[in-house]
Structures are given as C-alpha cells and as structure tokens.
C-alpha positions in Angstrom: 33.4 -17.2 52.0 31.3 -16.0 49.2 30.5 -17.6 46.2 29.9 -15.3 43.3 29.3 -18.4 40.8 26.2 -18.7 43.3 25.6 -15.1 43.4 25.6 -14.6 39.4 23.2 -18.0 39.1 20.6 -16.2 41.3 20.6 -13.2 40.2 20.1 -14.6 36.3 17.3 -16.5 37.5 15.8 -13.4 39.2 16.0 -11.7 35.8 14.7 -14.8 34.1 11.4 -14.5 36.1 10.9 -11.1 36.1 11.0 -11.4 32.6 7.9 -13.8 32.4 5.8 -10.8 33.2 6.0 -8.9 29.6 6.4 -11.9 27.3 3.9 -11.3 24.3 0.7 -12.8 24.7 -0.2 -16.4 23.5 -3.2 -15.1 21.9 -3.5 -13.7 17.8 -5.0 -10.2 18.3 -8.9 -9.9 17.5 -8.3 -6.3 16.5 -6.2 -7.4 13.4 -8.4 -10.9 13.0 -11.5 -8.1 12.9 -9.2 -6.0 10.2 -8.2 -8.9 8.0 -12.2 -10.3 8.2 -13.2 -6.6 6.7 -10.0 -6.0 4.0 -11.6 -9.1 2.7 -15.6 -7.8 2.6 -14.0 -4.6 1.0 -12.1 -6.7 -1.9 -15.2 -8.9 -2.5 -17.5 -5.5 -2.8 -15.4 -3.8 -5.1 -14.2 -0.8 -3.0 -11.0 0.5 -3.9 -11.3 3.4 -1.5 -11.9 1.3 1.4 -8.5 -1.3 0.2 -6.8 2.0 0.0 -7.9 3.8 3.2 -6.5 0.5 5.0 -3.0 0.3 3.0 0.0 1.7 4.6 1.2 4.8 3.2 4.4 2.9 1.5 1.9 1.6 -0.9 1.3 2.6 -4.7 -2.4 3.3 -4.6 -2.2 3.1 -8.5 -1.3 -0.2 -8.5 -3.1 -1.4 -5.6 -6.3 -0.4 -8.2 -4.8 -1.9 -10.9 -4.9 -5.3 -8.9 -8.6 -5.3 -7.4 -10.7 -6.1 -10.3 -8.5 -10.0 -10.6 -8.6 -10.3 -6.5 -12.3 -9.3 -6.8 -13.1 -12.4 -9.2 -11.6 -14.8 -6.6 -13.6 -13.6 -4.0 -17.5 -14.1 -4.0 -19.7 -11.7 -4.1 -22.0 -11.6 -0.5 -21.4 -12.0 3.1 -17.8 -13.0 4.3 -18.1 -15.9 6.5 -16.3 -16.1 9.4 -12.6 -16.5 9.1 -10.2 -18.6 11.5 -7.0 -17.8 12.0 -4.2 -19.9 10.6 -1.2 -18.2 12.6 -0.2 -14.9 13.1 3.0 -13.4 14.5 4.0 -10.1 16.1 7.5 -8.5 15.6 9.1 -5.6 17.5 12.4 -4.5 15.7 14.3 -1.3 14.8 12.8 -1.1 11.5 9.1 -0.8 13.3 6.1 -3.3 14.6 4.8 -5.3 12.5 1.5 -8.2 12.8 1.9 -11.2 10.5 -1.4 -12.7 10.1 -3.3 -16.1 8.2 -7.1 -16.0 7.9 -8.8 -19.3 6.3 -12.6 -18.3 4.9 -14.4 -21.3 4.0 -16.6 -20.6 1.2 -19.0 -23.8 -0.3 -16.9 -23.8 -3.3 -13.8 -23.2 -2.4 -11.2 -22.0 0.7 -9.5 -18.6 0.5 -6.4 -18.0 2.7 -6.0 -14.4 3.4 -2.0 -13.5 4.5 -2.0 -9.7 5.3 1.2 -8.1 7.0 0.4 -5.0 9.5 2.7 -2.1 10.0 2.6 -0.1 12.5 2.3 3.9 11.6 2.2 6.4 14.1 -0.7 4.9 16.6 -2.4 3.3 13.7 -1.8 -0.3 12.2 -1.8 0.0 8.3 -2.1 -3.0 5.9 1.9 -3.1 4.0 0.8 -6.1 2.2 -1.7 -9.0 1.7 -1.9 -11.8 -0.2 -5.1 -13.8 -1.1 -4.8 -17.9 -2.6 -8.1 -19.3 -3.9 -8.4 -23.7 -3.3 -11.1 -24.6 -4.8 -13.2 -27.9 -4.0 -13.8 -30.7 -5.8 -16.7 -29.6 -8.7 -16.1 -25.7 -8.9 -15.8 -23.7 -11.5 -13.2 -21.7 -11.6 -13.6 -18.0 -11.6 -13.7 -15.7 -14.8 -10.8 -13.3 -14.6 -12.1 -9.8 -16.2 -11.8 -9.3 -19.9 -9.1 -6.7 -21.0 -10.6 -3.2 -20.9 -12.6 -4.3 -18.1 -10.2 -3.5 -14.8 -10.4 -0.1 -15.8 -13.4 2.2 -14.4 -14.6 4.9 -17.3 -13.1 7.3 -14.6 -9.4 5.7 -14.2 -9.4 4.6 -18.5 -6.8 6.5 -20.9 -8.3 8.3 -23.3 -8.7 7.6 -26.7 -5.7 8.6 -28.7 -5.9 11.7 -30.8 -5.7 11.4 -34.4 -5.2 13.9 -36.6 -5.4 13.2 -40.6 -2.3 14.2 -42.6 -2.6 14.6 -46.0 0.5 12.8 -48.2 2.8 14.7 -50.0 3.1 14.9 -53.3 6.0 13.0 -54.5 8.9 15.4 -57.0 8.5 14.7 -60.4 11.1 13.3 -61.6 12.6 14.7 -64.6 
C-alpha cells in the first residue's frame, strides 16, 4: 500500500534542499562596502555633486545640500580610513531591492558609524538614505558646526532683499 504521509515528507525535503542552492550569500557585498567607503570621502571633501550623483532619484537634492555643510563638520578633512562593516542586510520585496548597510571608520579622535540604505533603480543601486553618528573619544574636541550664512555657497545664497525708499505722506490738516 502506499503511504502518501511518506510521499508528501520526501518530497518537502526534496524542495527543502533544492532550496539551499539560491539562499543569499553569508557575505556583505564589497561593491556597496566600496560605495559607502566613498559617499563618505565625498561628504568629508565637500562635494555636493558627487552626494547627489549617488542619491536615489526619490531624493530632494535641495535639501540633501542644505544638510552637507553640518555632516561635513563631523567628518575630517583627509583620507577616509578604512571602514569595517558593522552588518548589512539585503531585502527582495514587491516594493523593490534594497541593501541595508553599517560602516564603522575609526578616526584618532573619534568613531563615525556610517548607516546608508541602497535602492535598487533600474540596473543601478542608488543611495535612498544615510545616516552618519559621530562618538568621539575621550579628550576631543568637538566639532564647530558652521556659523549661520555659512551653509550657503555665494551661488545657492538668496539675494539681498530689494528695498525701495517710500516717502511718508503728508498727514490732512486738520481743520
């Protein structure tokens, strides 16, 4: 006689093992590591364009501006060394791919953690957001944030308003 309880357990744990050959890899991807390593060289030199060539196209590049200048003081100036990755993760959904990934930098005054979320567009993997927190050690000084007027290029600055003299009326005689 046959036994389909026996026949249903096999054939699950045929399914189960041919599904061991596409699980994700157990390694973070170097290509994203190599990404993060230079979103961060861009913020610490100041290049907007470059912080906004990488951003996914969801992204305000007004705004993203706006921030640089305070996640430029946080970052020093020089070489980025080399980061290690904290932990990363790699989603596949109906909304899209996207790469979750931590970099540490260790700096000699302080640690930056560097959080950036990938999206996938089209064939290319576009920053959607980052996020950078500054630890400083034990007998640093904390960085200067920019003085007000100074997050502003001359090129991206209002302009001055325009004022135009009005001469008072005369008040009516009163009679």
């Amino acid at each position: 006689m046959f036994n389909y309880r026996s026949a249903a357990v096999a054939v699950c744990a045929a399914m189960a093992v041919s599904g061991c050959g596409v699980a994700p890899a157990m390694k973070p991807n170097v290509e994203r590591d190599a990404e993060a390593d230079a979103l961060l060289a861009d913020i610490s030199a100041g290049n907007a364009d470059a912080v906004l060539a990488r951003m996914s196209s969801e992204n305000s590049p007004g705004q993203i501006r706006a921030q640089l200048p305070v996640l430029k003081t946080l970052v020093p100036t020089g070489a980025v060394p080399a980061g290690t990755t904290g932990g990363w993760r790699a989603n596949v959904g109906t909304a899209g791919s996207t790469y979750e990934l931590n970099r540490i930098y260790e700096y000699p005054d302080r640690t930056l953690a560097l959080a950036v979320l990938f999206k996938k567009e089209g064939e290319a993997w576009k920053v959607f957001r980052f996020n950078l927190n500054v630890t400083l050690k034990e007998g640093a000084t904390p960085p200067a944030l920019p003085a007000p007027g100074e997050e502003k290029s001359s090129e991206e600055k209002a302009p001055e308003p325009l004022v135009i003299p009005v001469e008072p009326k005369p008040k009516p005689n009163a009679a």
